[in-house]
Every structure is written in C-alpha cells, then in structure tokens.
PDB file of N, CA, C and O in Angstrom:
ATOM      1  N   UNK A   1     107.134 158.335 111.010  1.00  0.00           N
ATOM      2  CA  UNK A   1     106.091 159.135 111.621  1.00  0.00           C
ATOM      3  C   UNK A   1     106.284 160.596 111.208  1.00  0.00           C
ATOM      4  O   UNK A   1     107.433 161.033 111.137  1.00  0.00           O
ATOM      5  N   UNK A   2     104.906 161.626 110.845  1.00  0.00           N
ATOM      6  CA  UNK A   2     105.427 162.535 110.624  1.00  0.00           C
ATOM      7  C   UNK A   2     104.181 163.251 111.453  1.00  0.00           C
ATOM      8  O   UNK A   2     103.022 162.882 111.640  1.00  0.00           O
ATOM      9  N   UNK A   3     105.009 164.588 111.926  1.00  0.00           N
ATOM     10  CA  UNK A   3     104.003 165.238 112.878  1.00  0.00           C
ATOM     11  C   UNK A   3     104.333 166.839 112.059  1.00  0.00           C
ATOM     12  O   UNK A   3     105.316 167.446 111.632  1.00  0.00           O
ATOM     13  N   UNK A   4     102.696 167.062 112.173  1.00  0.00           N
ATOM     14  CA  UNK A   4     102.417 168.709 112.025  1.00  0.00           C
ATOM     15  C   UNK A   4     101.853 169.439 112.496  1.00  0.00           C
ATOM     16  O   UNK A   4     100.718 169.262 112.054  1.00  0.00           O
ATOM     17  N   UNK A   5     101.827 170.400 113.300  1.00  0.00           N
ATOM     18  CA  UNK A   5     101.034 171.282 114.041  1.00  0.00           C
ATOM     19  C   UNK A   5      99.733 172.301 113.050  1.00  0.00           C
ATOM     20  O   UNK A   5     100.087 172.851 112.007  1.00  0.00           O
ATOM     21  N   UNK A   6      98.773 172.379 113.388  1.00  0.00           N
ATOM     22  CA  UNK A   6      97.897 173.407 112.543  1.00  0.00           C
ATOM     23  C   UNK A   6      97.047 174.091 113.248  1.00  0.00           C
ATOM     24  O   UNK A   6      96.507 173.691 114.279  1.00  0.00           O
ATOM     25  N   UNK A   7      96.903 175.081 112.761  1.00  0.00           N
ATOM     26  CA  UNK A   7      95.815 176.158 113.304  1.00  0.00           C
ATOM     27  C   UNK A   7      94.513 175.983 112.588  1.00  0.00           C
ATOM     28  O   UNK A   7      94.437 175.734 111.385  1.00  0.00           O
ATOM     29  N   UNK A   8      93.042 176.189 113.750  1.00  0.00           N
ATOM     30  CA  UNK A   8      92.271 176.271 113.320  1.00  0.00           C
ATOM     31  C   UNK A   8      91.682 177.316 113.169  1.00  0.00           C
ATOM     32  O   UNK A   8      91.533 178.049 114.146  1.00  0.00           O
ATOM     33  N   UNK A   9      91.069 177.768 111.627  1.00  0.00           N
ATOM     34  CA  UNK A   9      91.100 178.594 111.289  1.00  0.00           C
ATOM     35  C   UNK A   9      89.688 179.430 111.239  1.00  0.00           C
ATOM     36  O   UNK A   9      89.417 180.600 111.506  1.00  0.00           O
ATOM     37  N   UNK A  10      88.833 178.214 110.737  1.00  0.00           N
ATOM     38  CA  UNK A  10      87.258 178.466 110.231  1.00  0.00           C
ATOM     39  C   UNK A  10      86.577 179.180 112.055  1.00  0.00           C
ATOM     40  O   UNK A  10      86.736 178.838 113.227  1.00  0.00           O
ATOM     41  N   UNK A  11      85.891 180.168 111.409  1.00  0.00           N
ATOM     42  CA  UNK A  11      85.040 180.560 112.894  1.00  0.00           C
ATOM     43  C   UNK A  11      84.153 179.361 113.612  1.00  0.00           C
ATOM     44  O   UNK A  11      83.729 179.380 114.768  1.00  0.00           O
ATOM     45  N   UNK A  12      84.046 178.713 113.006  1.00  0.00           N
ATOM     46  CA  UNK A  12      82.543 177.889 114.136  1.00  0.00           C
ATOM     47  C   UNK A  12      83.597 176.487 114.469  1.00  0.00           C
ATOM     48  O   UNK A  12      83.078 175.590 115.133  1.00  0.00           O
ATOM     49  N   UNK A  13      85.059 176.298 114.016  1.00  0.00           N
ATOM     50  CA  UNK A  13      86.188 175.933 114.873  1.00  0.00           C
ATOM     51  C   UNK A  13      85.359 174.135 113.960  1.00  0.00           C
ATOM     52  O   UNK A  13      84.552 173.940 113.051  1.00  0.00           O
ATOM     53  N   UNK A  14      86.051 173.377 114.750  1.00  0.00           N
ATOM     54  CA  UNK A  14      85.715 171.880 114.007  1.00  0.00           C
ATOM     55  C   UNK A  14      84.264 171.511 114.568  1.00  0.00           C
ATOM     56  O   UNK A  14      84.032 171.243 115.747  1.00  0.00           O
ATOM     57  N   UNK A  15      83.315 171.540 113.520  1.00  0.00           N
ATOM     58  CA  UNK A  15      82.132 170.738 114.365  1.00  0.00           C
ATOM     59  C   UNK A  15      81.681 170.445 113.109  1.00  0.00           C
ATOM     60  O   UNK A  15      82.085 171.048 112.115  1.00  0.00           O
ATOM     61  N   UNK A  16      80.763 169.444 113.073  1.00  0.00           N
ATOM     62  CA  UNK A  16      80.009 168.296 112.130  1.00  0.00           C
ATOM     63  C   UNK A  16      80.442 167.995 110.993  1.00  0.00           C
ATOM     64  O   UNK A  16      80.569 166.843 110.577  1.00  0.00           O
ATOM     65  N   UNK A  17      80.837 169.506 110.098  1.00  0.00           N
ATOM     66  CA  UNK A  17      81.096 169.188 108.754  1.00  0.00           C
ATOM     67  C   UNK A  17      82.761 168.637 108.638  1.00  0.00           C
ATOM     68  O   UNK A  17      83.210 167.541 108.302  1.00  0.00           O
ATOM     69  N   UNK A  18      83.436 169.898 109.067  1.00  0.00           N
ATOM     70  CA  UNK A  18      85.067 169.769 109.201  1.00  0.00           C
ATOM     71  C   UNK A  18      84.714 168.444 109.184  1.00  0.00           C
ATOM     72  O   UNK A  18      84.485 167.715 108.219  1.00  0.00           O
ATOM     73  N   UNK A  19      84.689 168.108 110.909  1.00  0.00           N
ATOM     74  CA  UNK A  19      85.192 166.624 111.408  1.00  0.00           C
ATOM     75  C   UNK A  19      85.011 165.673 110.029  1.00  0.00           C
ATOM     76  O   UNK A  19      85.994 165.198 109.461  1.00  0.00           O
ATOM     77  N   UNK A  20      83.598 165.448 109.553  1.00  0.00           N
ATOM     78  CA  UNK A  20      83.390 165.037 108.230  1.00  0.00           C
ATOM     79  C   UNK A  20      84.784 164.983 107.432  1.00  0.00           C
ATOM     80  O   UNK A  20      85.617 164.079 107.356  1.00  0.00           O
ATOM     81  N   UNK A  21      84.757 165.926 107.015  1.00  0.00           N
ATOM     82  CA  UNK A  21      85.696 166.342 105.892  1.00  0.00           C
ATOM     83  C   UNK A  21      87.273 165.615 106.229  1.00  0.00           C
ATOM     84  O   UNK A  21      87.975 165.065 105.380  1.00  0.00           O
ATOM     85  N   UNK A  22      87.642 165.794 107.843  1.00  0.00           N
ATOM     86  CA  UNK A  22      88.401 165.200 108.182  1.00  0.00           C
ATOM     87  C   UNK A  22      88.744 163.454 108.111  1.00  0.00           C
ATOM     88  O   UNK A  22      89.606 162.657 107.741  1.00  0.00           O
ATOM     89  N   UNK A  23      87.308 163.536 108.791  1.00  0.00           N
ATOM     90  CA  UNK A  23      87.949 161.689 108.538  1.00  0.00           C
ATOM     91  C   UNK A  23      87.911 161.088 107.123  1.00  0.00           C
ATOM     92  O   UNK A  23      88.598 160.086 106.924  1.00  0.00           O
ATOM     93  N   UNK A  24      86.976 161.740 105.847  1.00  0.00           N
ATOM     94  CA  UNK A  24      86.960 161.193 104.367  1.00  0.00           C
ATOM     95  C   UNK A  24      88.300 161.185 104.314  1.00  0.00           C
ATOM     96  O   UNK A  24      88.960 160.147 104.259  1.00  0.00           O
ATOM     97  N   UNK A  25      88.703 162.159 104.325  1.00  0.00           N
ATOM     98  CA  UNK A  25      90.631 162.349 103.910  1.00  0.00           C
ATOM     99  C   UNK A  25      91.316 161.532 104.268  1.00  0.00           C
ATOM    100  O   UNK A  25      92.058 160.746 103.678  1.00  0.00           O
ATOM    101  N   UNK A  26      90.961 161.785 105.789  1.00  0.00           N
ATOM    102  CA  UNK A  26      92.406 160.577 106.061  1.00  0.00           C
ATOM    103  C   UNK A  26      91.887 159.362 106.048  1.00  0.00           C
ATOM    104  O   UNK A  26      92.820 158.563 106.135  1.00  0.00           O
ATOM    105  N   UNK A  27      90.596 158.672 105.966  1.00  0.00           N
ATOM    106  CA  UNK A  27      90.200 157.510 105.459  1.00  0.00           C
ATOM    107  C   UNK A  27      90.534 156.859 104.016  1.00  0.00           C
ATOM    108  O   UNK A  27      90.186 155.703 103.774  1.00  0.00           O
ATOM    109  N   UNK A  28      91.200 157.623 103.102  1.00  0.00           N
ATOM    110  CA  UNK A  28      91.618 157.538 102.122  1.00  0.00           C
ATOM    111  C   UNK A  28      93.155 156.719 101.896  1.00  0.00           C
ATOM    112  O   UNK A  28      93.606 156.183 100.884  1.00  0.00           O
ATOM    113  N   UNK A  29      93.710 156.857 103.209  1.00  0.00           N
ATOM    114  CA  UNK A  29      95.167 156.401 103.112  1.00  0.00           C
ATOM    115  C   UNK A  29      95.098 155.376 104.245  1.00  0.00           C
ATOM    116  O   UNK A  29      94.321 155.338 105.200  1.00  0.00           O
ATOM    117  N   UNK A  30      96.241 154.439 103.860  1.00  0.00           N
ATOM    118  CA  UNK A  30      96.482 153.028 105.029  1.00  0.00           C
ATOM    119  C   UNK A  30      97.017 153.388 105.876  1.00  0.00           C
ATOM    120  O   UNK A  30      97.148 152.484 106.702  1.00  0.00           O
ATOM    121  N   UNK A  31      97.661 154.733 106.325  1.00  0.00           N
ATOM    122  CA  UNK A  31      98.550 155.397 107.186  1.00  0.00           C
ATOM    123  C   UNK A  31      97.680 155.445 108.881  1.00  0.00           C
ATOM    124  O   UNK A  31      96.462 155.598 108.785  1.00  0.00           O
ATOM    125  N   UNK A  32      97.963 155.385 109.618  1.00  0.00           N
ATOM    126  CA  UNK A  32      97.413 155.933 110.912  1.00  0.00           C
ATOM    127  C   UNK A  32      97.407 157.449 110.967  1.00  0.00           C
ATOM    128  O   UNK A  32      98.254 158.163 110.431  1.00  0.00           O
ATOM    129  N   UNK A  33      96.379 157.862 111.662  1.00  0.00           N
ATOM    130  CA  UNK A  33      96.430 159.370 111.826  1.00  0.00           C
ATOM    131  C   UNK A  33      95.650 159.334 113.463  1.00  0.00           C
ATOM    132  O   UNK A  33      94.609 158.810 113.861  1.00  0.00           O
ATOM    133  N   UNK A  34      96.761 160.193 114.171  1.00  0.00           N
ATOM    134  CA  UNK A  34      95.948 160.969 115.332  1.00  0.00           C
ATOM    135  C   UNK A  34      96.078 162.569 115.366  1.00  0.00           C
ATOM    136  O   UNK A  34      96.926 163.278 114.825  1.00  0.00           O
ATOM    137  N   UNK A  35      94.864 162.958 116.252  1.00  0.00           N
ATOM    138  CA  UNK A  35      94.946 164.114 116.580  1.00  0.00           C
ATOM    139  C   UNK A  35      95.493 164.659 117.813  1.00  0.00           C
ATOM    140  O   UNK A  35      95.137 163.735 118.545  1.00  0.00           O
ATOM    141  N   UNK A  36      95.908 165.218 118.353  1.00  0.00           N
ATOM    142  CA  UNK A  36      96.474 165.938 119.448  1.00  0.00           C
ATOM    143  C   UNK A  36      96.148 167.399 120.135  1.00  0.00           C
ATOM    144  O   UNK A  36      96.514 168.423 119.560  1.00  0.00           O
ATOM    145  N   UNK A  37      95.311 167.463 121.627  1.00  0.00           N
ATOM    146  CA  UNK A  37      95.103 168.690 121.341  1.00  0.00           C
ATOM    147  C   UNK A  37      94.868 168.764 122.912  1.00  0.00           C
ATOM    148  O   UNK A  37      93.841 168.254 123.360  1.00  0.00           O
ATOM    149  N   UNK A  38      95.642 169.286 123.640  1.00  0.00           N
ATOM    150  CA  UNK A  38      95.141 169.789 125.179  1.00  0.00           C
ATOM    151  C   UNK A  38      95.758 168.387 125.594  1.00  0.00           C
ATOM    152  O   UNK A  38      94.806 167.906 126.209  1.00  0.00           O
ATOM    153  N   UNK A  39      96.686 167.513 125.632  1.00  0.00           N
ATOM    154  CA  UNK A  39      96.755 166.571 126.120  1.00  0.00           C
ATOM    155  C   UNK A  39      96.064 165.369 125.854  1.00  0.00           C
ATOM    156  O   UNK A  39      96.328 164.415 126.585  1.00  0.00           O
ATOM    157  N   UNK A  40      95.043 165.192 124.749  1.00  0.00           N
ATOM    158  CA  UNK A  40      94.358 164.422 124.323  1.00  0.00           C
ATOM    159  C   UNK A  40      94.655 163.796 123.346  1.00  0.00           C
ATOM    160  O   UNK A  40      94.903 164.641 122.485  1.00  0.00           O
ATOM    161  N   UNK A  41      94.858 162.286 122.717  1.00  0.00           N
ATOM    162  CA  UNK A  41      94.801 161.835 121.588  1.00  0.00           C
ATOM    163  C   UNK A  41      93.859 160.985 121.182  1.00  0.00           C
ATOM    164  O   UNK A  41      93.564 159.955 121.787  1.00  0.00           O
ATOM    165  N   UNK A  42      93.163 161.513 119.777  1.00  0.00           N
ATOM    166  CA  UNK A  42      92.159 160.713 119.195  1.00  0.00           C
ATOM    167  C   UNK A  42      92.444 160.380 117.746  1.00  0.00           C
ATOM    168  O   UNK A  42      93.043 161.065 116.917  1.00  0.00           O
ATOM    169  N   UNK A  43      91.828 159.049 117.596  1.00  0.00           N
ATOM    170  CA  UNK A  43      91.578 158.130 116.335  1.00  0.00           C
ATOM    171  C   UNK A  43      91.028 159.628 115.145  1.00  0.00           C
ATOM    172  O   UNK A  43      89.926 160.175 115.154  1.00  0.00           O
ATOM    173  N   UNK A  44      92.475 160.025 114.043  1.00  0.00           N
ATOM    174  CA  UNK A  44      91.394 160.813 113.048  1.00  0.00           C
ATOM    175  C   UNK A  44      90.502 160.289 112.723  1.00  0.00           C
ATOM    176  O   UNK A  44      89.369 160.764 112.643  1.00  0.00           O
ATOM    177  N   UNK A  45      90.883 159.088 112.445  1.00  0.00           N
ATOM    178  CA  UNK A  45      89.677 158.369 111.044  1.00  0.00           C
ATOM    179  C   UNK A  45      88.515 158.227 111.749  1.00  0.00           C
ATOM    180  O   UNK A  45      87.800 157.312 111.343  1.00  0.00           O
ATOM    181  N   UNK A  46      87.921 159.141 113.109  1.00  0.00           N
ATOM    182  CA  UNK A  46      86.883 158.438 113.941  1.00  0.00           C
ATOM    183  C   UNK A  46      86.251 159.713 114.005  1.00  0.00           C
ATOM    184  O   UNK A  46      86.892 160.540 114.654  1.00  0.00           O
ATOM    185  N   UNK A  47      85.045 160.155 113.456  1.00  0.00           N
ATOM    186  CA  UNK A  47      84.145 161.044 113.096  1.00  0.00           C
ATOM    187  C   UNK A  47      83.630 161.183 114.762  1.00  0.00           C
ATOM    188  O   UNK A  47      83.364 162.374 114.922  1.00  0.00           O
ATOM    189  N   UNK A  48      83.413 160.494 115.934  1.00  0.00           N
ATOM    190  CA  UNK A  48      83.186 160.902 117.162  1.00  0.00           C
ATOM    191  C   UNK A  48      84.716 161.389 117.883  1.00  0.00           C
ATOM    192  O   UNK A  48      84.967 162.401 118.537  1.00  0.00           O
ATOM    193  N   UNK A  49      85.273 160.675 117.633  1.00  0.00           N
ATOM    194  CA  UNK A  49      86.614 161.120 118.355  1.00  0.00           C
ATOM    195  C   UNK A  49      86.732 162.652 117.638  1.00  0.00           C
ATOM    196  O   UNK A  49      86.277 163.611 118.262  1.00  0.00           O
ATOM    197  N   UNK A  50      87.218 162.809 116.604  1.00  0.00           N
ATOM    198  CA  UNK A  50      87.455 164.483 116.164  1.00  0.00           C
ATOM    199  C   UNK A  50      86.234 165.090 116.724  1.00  0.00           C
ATOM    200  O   UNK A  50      86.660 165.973 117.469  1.00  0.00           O
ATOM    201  N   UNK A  51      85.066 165.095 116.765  1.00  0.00           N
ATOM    202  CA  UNK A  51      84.511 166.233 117.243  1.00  0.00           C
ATOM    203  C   UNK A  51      84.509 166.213 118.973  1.00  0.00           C
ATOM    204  O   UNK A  51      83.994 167.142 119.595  1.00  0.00           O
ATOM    205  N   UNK A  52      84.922 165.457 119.420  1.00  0.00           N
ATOM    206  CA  UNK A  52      85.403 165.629 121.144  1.00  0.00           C
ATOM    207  C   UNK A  52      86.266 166.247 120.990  1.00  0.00           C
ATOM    208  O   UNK A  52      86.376 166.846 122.060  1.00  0.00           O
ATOM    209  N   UNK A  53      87.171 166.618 120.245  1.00  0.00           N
ATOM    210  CA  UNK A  53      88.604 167.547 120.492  1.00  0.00           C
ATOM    211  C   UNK A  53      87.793 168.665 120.999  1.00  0.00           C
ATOM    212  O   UNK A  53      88.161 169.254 122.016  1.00  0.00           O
ATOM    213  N   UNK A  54      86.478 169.086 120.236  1.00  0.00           N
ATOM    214  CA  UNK A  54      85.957 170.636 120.440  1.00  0.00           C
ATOM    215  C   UNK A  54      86.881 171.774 120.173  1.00  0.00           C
ATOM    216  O   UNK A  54      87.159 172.835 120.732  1.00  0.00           O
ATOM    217  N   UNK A  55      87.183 171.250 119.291  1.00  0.00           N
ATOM    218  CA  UNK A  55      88.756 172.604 118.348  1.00  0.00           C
ATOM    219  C   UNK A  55      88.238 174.009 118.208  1.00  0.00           C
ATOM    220  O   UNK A  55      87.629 174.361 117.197  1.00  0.00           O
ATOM    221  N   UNK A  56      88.472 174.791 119.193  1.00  0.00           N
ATOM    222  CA  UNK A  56      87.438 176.139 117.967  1.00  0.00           C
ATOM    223  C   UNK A  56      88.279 176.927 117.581  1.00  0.00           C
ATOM    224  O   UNK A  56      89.384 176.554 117.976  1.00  0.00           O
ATOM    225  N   UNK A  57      88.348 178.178 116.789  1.00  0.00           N
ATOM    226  CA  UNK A  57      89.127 178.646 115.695  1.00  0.00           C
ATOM    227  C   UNK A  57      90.175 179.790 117.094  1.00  0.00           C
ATOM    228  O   UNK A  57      90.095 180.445 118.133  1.00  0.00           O
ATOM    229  N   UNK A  58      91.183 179.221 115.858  1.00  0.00           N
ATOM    230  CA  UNK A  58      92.223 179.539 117.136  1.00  0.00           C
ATOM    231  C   UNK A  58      93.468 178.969 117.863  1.00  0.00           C
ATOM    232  O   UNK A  58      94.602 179.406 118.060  1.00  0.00           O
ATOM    233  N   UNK A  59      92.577 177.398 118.308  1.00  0.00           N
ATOM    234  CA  UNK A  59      93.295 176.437 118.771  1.00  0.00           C
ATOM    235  C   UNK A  59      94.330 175.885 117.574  1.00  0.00           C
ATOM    236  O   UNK A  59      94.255 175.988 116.349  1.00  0.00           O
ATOM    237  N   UNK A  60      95.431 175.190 118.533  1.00  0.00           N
ATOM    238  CA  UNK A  60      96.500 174.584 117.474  1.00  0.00           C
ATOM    239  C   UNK A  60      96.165 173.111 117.626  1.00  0.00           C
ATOM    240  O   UNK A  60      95.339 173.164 118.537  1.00  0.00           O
ATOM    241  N   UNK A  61      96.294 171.768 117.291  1.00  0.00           N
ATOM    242  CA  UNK A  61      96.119 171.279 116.709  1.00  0.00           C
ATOM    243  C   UNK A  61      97.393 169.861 116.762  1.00  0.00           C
ATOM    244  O   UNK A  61      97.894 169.974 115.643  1.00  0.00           O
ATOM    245  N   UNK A  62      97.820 169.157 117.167  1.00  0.00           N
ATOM    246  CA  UNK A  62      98.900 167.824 116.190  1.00  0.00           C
ATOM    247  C   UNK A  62      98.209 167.301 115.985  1.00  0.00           C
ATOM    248  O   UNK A  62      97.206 167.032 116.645  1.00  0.00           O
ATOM    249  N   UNK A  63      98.754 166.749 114.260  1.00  0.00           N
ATOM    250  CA  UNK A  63      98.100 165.987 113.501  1.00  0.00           C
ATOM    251  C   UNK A  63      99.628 164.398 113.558  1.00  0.00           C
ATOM    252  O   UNK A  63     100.859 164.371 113.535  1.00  0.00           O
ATOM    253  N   UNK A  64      99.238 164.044 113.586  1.00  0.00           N
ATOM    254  CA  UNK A  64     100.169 162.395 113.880  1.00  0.00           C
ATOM    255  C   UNK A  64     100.258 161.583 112.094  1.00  0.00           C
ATOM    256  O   UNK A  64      99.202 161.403 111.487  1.00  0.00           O
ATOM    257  N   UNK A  65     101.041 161.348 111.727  1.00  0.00           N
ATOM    258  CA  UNK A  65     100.465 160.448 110.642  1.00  0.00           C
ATOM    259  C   UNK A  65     101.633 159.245 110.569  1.00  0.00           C
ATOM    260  O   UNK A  65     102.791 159.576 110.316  1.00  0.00           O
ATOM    261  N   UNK A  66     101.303 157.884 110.792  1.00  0.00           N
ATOM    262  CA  UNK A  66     102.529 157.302 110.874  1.00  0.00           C
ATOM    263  C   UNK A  66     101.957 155.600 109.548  1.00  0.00           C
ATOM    264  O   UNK A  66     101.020 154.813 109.684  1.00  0.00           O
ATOM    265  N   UNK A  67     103.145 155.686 108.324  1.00  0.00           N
ATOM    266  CA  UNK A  67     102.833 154.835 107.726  1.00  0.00           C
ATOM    267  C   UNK A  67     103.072 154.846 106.097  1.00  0.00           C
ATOM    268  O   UNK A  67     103.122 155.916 105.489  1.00  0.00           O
ATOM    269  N   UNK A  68     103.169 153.991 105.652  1.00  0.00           N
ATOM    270  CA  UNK A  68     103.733 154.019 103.998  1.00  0.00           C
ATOM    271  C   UNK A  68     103.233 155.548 103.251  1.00  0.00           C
ATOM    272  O   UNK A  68     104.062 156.374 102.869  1.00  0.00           O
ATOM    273  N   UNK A  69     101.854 155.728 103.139  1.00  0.00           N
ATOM    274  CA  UNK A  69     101.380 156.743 102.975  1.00  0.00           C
ATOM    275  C   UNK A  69     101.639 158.285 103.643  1.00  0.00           C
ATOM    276  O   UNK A  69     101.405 159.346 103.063  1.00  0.00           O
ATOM    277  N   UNK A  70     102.002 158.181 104.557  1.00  0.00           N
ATOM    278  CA  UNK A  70     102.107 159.501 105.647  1.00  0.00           C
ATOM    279  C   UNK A  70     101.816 160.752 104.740  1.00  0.00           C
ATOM    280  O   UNK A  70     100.845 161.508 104.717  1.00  0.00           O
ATOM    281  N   UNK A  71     103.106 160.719 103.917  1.00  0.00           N
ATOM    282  CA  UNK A  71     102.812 162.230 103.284  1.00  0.00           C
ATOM    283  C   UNK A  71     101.767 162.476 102.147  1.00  0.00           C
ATOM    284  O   UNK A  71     101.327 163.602 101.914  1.00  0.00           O
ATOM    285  N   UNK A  72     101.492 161.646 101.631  1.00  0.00           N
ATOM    286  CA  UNK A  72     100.327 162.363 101.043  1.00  0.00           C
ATOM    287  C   UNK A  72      99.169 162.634 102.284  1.00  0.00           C
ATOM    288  O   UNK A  72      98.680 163.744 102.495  1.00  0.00           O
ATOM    289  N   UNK A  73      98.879 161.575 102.949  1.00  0.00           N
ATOM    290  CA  UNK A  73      97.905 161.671 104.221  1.00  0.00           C
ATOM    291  C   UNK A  73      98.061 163.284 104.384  1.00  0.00           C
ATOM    292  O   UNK A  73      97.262 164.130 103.983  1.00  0.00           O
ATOM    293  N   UNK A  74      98.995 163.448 104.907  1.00  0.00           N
ATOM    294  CA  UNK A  74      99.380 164.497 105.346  1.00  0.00           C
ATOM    295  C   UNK A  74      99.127 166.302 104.577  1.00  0.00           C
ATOM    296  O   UNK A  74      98.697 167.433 104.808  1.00  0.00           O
ATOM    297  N   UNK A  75      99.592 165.675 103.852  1.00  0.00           N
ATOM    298  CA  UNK A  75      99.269 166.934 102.841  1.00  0.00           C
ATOM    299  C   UNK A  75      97.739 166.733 102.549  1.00  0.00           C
ATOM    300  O   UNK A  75      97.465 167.916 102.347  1.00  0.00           O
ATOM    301  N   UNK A  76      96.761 166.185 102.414  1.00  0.00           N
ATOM    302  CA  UNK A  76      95.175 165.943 102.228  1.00  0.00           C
ATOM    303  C   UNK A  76      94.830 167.085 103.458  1.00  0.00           C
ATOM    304  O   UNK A  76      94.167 168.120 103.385  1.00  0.00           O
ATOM    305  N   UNK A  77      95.527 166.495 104.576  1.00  0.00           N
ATOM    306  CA  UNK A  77      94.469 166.671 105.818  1.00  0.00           C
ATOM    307  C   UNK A  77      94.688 168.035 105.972  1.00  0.00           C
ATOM    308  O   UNK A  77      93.780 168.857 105.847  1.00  0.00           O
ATOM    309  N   UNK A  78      96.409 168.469 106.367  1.00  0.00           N
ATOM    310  CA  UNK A  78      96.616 169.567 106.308  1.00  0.00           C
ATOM    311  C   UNK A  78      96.259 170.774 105.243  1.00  0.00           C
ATOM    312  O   UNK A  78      96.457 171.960 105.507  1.00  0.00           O
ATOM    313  N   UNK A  79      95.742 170.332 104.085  1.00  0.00           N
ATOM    314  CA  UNK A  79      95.169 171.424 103.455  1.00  0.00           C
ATOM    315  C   UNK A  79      93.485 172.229 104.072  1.00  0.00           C
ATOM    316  O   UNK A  79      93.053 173.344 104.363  1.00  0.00           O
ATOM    317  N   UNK A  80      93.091 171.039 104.014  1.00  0.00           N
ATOM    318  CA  UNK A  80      91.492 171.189 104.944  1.00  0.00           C
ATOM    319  C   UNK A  80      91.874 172.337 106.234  1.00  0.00           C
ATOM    320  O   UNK A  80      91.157 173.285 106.556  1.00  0.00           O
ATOM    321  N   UNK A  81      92.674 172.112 106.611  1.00  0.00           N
ATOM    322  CA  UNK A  81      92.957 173.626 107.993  1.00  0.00           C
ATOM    323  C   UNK A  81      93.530 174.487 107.080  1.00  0.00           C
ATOM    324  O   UNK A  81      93.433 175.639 107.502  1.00  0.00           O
ATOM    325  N   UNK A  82      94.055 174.429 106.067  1.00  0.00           N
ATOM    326  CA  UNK A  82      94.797 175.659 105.651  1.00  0.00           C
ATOM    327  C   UNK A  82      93.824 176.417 104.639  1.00  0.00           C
ATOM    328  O   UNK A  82      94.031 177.594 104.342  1.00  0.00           O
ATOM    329  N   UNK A  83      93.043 175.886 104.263  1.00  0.00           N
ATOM    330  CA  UNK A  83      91.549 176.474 103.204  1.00  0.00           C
ATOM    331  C   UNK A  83      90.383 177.001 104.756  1.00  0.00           C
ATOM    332  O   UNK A  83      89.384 177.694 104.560  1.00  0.00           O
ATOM    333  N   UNK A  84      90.731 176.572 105.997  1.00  0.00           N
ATOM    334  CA  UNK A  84      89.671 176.662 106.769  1.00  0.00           C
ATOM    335  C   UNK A  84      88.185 175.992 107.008  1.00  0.00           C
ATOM    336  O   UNK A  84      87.176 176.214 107.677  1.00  0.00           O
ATOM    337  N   UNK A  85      88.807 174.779 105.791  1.00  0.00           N
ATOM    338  CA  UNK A  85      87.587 174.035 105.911  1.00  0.00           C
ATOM    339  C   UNK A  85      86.427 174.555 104.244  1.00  0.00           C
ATOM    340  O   UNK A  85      85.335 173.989 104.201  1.00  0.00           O
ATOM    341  N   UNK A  86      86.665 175.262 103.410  1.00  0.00           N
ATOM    342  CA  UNK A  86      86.086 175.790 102.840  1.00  0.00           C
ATOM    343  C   UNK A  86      85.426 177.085 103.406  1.00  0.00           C
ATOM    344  O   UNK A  86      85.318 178.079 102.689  1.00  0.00           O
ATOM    345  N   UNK A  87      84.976 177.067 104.722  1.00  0.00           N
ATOM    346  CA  UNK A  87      84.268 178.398 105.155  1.00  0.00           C
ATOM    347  C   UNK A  87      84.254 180.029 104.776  1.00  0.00           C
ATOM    348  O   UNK A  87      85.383 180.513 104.696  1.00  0.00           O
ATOM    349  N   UNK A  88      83.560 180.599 104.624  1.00  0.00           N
ATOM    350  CA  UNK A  88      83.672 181.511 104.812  1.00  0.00           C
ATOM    351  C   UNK A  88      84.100 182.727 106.060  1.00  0.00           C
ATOM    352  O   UNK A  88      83.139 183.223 106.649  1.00  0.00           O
ATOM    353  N   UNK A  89      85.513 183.205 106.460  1.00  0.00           N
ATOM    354  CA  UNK A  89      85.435 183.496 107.494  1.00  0.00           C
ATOM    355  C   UNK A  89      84.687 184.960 107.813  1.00  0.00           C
ATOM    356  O   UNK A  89      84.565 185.351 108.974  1.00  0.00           O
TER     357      UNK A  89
END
C-alpha cells in the first residue's frame, strides 16, 4: 500500500474536469485507489465519488493506492495535483 498526501492546487478546487482527469488515470492501472479527505473515503476510479469529496484549492487530500501497479498509479495521479490540473491559476 502506498499513501500520499496532496494539495489542491487549481482555483475552482476538483469539479467536473479534474475529477475526469482523475479517474482516466487511475483507471489505467489494476491497483486500487482511494481518496481521503475530512474523514471520508471514496472509490478514485468513481467519477461521482471524487466529485463528493468537494476538494477546493487548498484542501489536502490522501490518495490510497494499494496493488502490483501502485507506483506508477501513483505517480499518474499525483502529477495531475502537482500541474494543478492543467489550469490556469
């Protein structure tokens, strides 16, 4: 299992596209991925579950990844918060 904390970065915080962007990624690997945030855990790979987090820029973030794949998973997803999503801030 590997766990990483991230900041969200983009101003309008995770809504429609991110989440998007989120689950392609980690839909890509056989690994499990959850999110973590306020006491909450949700299915990444679940385009309704990520946008219930309601992440807005600012908030931190666990990302969960447990499975043969983990680290690349990992490194995919975690880049997407560290670019901010593409946004412009």
């Amino acid at each position: 299992m590997l766990v990483r904390d991230v900041v969200v970065r983009n101003r309008a915080g995770i809504h429609t596209r991110p989440a998007s962007m989120i689950v392609r990624a980690a839909s890509k690997f056989a690994s499990e991925f959850f999110i973590q945030k306020d006491g909450y855990e949700i299915n990444g790979k679940s385009i309704i579950g990520v946008m219930t987090l309601a992440a807005e820029q600012g908030s931190t973030v666990t990302l969960v990844f447990d499975g043969a794949d983990e680290n690349d998973a990992a490194e995919a997803v975690v880049a997407l918060f560290e670019d901010g999503f593409g946004e412009v801030e």
